[in-house]
C-alpha positions as CSV (number, residue, x, y, z in Angstrom):
1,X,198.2,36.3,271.0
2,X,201.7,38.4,270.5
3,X,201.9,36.3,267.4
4,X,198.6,37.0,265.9
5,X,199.3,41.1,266.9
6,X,203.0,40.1,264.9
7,X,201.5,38.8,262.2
8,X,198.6,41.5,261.6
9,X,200.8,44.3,261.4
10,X,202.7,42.6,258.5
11,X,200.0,42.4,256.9
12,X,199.5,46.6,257.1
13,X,202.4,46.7,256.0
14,X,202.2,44.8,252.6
15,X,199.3,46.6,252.1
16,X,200.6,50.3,252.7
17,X,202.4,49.6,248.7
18,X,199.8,48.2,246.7
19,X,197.2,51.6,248.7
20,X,200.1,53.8,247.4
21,X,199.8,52.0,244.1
22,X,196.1,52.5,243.9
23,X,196.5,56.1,244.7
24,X,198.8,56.6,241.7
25,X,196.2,55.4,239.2
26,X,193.9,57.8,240.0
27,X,196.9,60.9,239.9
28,X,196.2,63.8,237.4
29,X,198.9,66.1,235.4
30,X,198.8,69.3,236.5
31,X,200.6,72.0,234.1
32,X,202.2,75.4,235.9
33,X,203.2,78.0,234.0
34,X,206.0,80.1,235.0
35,X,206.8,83.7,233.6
36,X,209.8,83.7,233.0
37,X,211.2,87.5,232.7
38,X,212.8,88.5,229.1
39,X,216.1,89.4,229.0
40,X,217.6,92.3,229.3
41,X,219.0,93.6,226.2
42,X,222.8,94.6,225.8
43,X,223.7,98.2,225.7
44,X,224.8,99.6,222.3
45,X,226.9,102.0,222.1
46,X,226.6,104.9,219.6
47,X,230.1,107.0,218.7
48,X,230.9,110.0,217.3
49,X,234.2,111.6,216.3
50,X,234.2,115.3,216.4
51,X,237.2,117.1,214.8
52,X,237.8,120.9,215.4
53,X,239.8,122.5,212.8
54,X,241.0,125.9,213.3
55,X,240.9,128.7,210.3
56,X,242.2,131.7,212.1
57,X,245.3,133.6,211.7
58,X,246.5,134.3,215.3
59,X,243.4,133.0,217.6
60,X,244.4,130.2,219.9
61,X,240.9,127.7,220.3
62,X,240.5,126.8,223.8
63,X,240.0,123.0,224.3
64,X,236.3,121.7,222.9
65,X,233.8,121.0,224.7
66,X,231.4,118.5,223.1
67,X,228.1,117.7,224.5
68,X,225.2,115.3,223.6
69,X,221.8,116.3,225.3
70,X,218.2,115.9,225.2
71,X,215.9,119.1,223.5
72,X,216.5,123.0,224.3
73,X,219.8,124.9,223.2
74,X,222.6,125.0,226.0
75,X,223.3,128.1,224.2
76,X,221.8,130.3,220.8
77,X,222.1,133.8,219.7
78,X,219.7,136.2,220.9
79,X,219.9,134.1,224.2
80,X,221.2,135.3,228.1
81,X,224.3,132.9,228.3
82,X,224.9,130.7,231.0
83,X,227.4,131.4,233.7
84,X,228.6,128.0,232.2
85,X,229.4,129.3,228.7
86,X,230.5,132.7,229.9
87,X,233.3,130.5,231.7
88,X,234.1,129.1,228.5
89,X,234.0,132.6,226.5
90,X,235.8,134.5,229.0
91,X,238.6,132.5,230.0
92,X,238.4,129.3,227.7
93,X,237.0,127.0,231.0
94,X,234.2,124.3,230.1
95,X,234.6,121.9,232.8
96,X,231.1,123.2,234.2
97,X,229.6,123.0,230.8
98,X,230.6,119.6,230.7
99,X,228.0,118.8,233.4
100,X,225.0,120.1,231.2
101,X,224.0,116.6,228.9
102,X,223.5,113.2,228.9
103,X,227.4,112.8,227.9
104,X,229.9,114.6,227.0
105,X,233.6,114.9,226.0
106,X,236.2,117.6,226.1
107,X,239.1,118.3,224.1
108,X,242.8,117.9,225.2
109,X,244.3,121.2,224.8
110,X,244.1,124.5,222.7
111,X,244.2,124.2,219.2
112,X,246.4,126.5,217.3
113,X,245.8,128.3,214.3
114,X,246.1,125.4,211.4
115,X,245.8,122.5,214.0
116,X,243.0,120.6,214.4
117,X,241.5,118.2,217.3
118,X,239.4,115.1,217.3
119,X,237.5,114.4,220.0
120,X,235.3,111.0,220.8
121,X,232.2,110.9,222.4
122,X,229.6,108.1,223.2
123,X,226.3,107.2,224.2
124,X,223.8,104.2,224.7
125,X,221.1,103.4,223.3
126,X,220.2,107.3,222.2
127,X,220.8,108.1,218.3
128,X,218.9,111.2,218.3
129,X,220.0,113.1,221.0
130,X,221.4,116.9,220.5
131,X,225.0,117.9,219.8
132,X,226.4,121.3,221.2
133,X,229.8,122.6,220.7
134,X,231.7,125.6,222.4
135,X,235.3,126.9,222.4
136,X,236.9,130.3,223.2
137,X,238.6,132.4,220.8
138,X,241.3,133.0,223.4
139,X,242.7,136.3,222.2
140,X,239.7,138.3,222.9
141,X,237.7,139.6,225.4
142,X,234.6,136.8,225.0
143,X,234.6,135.7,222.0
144,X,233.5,132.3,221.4
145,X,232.5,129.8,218.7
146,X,230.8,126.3,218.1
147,X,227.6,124.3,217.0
148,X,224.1,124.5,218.5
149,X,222.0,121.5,219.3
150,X,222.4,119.7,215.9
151,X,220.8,116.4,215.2
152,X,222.1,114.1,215.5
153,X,219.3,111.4,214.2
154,X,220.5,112.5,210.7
155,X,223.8,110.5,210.7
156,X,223.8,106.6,210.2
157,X,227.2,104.8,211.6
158,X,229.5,105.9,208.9
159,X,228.3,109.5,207.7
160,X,229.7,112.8,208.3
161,X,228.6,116.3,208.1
162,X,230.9,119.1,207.9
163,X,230.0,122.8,208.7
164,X,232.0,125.8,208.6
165,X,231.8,128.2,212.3
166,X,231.5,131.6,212.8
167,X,232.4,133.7,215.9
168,X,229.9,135.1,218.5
169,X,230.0,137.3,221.2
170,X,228.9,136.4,224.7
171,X,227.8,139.6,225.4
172,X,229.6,139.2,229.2
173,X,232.4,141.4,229.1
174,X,233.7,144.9,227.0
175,X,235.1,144.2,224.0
176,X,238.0,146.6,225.2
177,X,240.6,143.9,224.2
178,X,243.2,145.6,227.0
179,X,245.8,143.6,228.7
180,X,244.4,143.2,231.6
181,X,241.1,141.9,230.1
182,X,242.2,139.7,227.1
183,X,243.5,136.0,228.9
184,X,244.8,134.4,225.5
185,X,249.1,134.5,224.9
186,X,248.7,137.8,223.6
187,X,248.1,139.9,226.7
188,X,247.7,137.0,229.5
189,X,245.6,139.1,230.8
190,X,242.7,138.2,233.8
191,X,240.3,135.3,232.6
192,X,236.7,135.3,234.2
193,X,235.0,138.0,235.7
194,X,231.8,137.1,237.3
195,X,230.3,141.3,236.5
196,X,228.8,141.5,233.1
197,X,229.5,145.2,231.6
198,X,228.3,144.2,228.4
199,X,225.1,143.5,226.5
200,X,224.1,140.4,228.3
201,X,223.3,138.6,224.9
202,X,224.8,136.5,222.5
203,X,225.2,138.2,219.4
204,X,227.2,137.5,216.1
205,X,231.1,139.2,216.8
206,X,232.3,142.2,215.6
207,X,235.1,141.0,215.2
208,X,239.1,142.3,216.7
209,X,240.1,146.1,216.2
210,X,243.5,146.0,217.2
211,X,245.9,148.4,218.0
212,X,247.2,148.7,214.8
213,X,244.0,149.9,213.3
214,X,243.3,152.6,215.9
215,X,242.3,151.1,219.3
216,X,244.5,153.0,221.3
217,X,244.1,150.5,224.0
218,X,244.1,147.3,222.6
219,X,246.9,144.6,223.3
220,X,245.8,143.3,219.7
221,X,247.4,143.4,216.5
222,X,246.1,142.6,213.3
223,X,247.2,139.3,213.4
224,X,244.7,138.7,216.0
225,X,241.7,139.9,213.5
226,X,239.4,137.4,211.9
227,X,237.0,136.7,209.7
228,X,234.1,134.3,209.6
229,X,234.2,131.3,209.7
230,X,236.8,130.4,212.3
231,X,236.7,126.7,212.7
232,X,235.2,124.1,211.0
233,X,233.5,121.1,212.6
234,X,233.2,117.2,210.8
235,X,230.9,115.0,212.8
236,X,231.3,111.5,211.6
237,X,229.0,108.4,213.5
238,X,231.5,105.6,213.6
239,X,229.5,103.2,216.1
């Protein structure tokens, strides 16, 4: 009898291989699709070289401060200026301004009356965004100048545009160009002053009196005078 039981379960065994055979005859293909996520697409990088050339006679130009943004004006004439340009046109300051786009870039130092400045700026991705320059005239009470919210979309990589700059007024402080008022090397005078005495508008500037032509109180002379335009500006897309 325990050879009989020995010799039946060899024979389910030997059978097991040819069921599993069977079974594989009757096996169908089954297809799964997978979605496979597309890839993520490289960055691209889109550059701009901004040079700053100053055409005054005796007006120092407080470091540039470049910025690429979406729509609006981070400043225009006829406009309440920010407490962020009032910095820059008051004592030449534009790290807060800085802060106000997508990107942005600032210059390294003043530029001096025949200097000029190049300054680099980038982006990703984005070739129509804004551009907005500012810059004090640092002999003066506020005086600044720059470039509103130009488009940028117009330049492909290799084009420039050049544009000559004139002068405006912040409208933030007395154009009393004392002393104690004026912050450029001409007077040293105190830089920014958060009470507005003056319009409270951007306007085009005047311009400097001076002392020498009758401003009893000025710390001016009329090397510090200017005319329009007072910088020029060459954009040029090199990425």
């Amino acid at each position: 009898m325990p050879n009989i039981i020995r010799h039946y379960k060899k024979a389910i065994l030997l059978a097991l291989p040819l069921a599993l055979s069977a079974c594989g005859d009757d096996t169908k293909e089954v297809i799964v699709e997978v979605e496979v996520p597309a890839p993520v697409p490289t960055p691209v990088d889109v550059s701009y070289d901004v040079t700053v050339i100053n055409l005054t006679n005796g007006q120092p130009v407080s470091p540039p401060a470049v910025v690429l943004h979406a729509d609006g004006n981070l400043w225009a004439v006829g406009q309440v200026p920010s407490v962020e340009l009032e910095r820059i046109a008051e004592v030449g300051d534009s790290e807060s301004f800085l802060t106000l786009g997508m990107t942005s870039a600032g210059g390294e130092g003043p530029i001096m009356p025949g200097d000029q400045q190049t300054i680099s700026v980038t982006i990703q991705d984005i070739t129509d965004a804004k551009l907005t320059i500012a810059a004090m005239l640092g002999n003066t009470n506020d005086a600044f100048t720059g470039l509103n919210a130009w488009d940028l979309s117009q330049l492909e990589v290799g084009d420039s545009w050049t544009s000559n700059r004139p002068a405006y007024d912040a409208g933030t402080e007395k154009n009393s160009e004392s002393a104690a008022t004026v912050p450029g090397p001409a007077a040293s005078g105190e830089g920014f002053n958060p009470t507005r005495d003056d319009t409270g508008f951007i306007s085009m500037h005047p311009g400097v009196v001076s002392a020498d032509d009758g401003l009893s109180t000025s710390a001016l002379t009329v090397e510090h005078k200017f005319d329009n335009p007072v910088i020029r500006v060459r954009i040029t897309r090199t990425e």
